[in-house]
C-alpha positions as a Markdown table, in Angstrom:
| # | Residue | x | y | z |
|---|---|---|---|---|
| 1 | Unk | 83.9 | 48.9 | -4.0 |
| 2 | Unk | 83.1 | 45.8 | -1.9 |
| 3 | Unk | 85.7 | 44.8 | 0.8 |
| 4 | Unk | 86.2 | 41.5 | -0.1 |
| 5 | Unk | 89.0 | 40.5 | 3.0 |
| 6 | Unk | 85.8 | 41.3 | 5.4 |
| 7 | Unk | 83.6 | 39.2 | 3.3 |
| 8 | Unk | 85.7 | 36.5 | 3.2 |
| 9 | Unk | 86.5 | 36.7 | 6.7 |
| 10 | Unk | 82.7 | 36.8 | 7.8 |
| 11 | Unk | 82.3 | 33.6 | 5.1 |
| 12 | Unk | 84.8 | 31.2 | 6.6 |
| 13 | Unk | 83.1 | 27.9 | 7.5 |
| 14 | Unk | 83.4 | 26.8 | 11.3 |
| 15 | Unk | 82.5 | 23.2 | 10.4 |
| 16 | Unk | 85.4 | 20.8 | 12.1 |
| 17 | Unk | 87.0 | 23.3 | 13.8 |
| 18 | Unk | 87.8 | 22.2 | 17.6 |
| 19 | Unk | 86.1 | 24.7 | 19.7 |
| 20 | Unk | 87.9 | 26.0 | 22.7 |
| 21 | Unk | 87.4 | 25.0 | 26.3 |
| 22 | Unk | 87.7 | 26.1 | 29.5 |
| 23 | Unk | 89.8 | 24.5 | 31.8 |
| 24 | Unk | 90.5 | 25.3 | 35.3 |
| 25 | Unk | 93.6 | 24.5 | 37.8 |
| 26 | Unk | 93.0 | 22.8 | 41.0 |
| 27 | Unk | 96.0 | 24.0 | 42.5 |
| 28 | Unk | 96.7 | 27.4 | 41.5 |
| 29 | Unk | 92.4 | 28.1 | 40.5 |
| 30 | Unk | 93.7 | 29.8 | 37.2 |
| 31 | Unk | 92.2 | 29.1 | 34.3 |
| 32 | Unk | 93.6 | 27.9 | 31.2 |
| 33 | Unk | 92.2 | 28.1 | 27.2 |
| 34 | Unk | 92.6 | 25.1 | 25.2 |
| 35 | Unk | 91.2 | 22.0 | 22.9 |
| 36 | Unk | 92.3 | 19.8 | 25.9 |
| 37 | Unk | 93.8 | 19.9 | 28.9 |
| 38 | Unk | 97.6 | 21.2 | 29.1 |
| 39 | Unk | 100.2 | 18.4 | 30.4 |
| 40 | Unk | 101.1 | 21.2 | 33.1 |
| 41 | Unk | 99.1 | 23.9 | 33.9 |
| 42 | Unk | 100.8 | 26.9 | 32.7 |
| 43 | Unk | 101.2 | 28.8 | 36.1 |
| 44 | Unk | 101.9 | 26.7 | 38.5 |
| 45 | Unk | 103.1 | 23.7 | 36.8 |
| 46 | Unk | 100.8 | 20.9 | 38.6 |
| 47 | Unk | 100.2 | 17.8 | 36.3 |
| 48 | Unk | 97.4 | 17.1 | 34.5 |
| 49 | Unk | 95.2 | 15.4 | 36.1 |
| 50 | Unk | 94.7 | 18.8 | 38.3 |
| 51 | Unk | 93.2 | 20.5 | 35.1 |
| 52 | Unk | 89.6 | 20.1 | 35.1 |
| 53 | Unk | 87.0 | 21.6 | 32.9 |
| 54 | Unk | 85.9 | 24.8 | 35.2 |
| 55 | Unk | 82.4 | 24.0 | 34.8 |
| 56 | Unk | 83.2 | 21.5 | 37.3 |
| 57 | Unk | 85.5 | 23.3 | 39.4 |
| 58 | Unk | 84.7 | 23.7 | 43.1 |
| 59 | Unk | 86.6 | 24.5 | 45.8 |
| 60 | Unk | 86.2 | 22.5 | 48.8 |
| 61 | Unk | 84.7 | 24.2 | 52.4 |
| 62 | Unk | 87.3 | 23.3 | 55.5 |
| 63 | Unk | 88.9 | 24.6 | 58.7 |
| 64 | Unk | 92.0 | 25.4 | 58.6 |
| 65 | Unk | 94.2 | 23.6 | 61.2 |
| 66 | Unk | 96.8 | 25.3 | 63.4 |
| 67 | Unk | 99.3 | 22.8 | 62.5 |
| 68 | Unk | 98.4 | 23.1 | 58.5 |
| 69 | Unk | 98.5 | 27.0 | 59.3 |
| 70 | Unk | 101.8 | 26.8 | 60.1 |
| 71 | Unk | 102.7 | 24.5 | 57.9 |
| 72 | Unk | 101.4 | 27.0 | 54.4 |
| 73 | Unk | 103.1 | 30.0 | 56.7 |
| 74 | Unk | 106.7 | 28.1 | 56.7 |
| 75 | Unk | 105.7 | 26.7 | 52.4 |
| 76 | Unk | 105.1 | 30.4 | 52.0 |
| 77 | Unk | 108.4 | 31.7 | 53.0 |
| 78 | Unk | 110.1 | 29.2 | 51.3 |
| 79 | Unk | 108.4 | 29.7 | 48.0 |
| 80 | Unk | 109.1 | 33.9 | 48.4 |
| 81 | Unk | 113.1 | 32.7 | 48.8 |
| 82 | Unk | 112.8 | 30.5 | 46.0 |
| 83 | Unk | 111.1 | 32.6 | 43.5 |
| 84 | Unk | 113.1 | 35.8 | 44.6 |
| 85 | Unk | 116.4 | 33.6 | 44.3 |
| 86 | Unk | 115.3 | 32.4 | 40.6 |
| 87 | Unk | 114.5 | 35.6 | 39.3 |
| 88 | Unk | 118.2 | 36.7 | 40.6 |
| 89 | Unk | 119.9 | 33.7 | 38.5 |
| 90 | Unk | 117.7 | 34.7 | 35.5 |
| 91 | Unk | 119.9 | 37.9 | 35.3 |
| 92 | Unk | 122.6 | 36.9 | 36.1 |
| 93 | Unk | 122.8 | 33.4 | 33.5 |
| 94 | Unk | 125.2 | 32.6 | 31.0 |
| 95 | Unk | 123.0 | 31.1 | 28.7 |
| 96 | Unk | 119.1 | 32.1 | 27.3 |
| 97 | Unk | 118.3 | 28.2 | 28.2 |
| 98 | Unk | 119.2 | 28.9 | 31.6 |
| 99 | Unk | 117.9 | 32.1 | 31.6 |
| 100 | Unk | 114.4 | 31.3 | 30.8 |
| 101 | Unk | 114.5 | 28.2 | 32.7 |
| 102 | Unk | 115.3 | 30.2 | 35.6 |
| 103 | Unk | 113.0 | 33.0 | 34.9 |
| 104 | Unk | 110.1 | 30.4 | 34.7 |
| 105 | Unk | 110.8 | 28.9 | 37.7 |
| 106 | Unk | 110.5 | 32.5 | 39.6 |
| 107 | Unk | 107.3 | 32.6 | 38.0 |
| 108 | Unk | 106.2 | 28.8 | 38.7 |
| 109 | Unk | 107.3 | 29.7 | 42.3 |
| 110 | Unk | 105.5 | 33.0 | 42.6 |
| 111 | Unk | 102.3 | 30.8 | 41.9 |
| 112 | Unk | 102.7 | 28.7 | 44.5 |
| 113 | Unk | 103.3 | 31.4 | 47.2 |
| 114 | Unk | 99.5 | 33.2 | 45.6 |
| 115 | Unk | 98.1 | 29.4 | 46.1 |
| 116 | Unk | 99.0 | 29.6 | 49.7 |
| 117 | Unk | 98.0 | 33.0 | 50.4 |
| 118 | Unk | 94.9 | 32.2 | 49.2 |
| 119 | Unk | 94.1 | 28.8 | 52.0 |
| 120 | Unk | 95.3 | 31.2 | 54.5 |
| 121 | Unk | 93.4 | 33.9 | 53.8 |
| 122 | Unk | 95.9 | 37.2 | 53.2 |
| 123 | Unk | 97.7 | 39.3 | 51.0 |
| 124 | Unk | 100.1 | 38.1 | 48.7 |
| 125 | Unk | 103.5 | 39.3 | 49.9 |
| 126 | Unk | 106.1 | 40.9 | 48.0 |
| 127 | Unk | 108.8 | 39.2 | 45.6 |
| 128 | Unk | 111.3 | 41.3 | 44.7 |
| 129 | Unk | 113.0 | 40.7 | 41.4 |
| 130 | Unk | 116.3 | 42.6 | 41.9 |
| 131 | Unk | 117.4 | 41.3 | 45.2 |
| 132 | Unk | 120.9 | 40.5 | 45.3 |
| 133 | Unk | 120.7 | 36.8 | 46.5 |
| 134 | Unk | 122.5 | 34.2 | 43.6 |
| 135 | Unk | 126.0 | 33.9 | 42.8 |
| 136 | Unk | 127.3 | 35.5 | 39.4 |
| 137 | Unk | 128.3 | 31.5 | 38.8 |
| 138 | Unk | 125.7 | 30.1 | 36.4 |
| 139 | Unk | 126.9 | 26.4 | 37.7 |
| 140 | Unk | 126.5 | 28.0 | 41.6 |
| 141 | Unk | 123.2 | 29.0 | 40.6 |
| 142 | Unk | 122.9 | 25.3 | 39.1 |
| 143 | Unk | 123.7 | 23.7 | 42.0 |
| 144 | Unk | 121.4 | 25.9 | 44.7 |
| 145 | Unk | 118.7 | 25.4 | 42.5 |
| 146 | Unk | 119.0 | 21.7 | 43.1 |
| 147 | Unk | 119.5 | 22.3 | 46.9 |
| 148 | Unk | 116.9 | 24.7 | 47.4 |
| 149 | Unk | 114.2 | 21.9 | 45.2 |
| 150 | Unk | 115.1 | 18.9 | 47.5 |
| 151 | Unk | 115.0 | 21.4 | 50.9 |
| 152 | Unk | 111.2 | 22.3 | 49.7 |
| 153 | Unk | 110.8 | 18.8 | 48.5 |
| 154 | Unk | 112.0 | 17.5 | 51.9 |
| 155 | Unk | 109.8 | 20.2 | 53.9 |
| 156 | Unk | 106.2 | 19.4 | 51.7 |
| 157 | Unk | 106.4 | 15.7 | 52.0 |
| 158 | Unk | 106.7 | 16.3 | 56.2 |
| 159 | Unk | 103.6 | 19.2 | 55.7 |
| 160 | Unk | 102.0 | 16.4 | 53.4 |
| 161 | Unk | 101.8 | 14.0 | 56.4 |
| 162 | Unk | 101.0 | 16.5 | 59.2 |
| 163 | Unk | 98.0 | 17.8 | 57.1 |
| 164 | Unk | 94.4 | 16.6 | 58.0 |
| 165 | Unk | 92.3 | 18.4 | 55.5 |
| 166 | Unk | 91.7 | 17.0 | 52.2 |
| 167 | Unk | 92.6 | 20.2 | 50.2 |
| 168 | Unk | 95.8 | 21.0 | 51.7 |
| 169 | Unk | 96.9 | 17.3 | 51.4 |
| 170 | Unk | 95.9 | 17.6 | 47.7 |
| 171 | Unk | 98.3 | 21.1 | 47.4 |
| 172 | Unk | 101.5 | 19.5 | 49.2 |
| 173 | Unk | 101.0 | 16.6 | 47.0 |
| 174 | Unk | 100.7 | 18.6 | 43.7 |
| 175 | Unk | 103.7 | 20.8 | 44.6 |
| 176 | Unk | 106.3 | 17.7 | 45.6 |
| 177 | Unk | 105.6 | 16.8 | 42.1 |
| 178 | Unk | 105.8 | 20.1 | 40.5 |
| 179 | Unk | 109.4 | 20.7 | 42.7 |
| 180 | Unk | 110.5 | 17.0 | 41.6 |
| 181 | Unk | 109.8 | 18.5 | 38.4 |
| 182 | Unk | 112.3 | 21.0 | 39.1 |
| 183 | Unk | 114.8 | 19.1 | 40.5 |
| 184 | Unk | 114.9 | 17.5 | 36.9 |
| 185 | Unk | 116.0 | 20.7 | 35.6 |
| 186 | Unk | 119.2 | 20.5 | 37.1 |
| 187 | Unk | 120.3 | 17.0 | 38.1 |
| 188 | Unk | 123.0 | 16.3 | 36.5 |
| 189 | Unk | 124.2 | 19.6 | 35.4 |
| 190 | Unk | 126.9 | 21.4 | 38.2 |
């Protein structure tokens, strides 16, 4: 007897279908599988305009300047803090919205500390995900989230106009608009 799901299957016409495409992210360099581009890249949540088709992908060559260097050390450390501080208020929400939203943002962070890692040229640290470091107020939780955005906000638009080097100019600027992002998230809400 003739499998006739397989036939079928193996029979389907491909005519008009959209084909898939392979798009990379300037920011984070991970790559993303889609018809078009994603409004946010799905990792690190730059805009856009950052996801490119990773045919054409290429990364820059540059030196690295002391003052940039410590610059990605300090973004580094503050993206750790963040991302271990979000993953705290993920267990310890009220609500699945928050929850999630939370729990994304530890991830969102946790990209942005493996895109500086990577322009300095080392190991990705540790983020701990059960460090005891929010309050077991949701609205507290709320509320640092909002400080902790506009403190990072505050700290990449200085490293922004210290940089020299294209590529690190083009990572403070796509990460002040991915933490405005964040700050969206909560304005308004504690």
């Amino acid at each position: 007897m003739q499998n006739t799901t397989s036939l079928n299957f193996y029979s389907f016409n491909c005519r008009g279908v959209d084909y898939l495409k392979v798009f990379k992210c300037k920011i984070c360099q991970e790559g993303y599988l889609g018809d078009a581009p994603p409004t946010h890249c799905p990792f690190c949540g730059a805009h856009q305009q950052y996801m490119i088709e990773a045919r054409d992908f290429k990364l820059p060559e540059y030196t690295l300047t002391d003052v940039s260097r410590r610059n990605l050390e300090e973004a580094l450390d503050l993206e750790v803090s963040n991302a271990e501080f979000y993953f705290c208020a993920a267990d310890r929400a009220d609500n699945v919205a928050d929850a999630t939203m939370f729990k994304r943002l530890g991830k969102v962070e946790s990209e942005h500390a493996s895109t500086i890692v990577k322009e300095l040229k080392k190991q990705s640290p540790d983020i701990s995900r059960d460090r005891d470091m929010c309050s077991n107020m949701n609205l507290d939780n709320l509320e640092e989230s909002n400080q902790r955005e506009t403190n990072a906000i505050r700290h990449y638009t200085r490293f922004l106009g210290e940089a020299t080097e294209d590529r690190i100019k083009e990572i403070f600027t796509a990460i002040i608009e991915i933490e405005k992002d964040h700050l969206s998230l909560t304005d308004g809400r504690f």
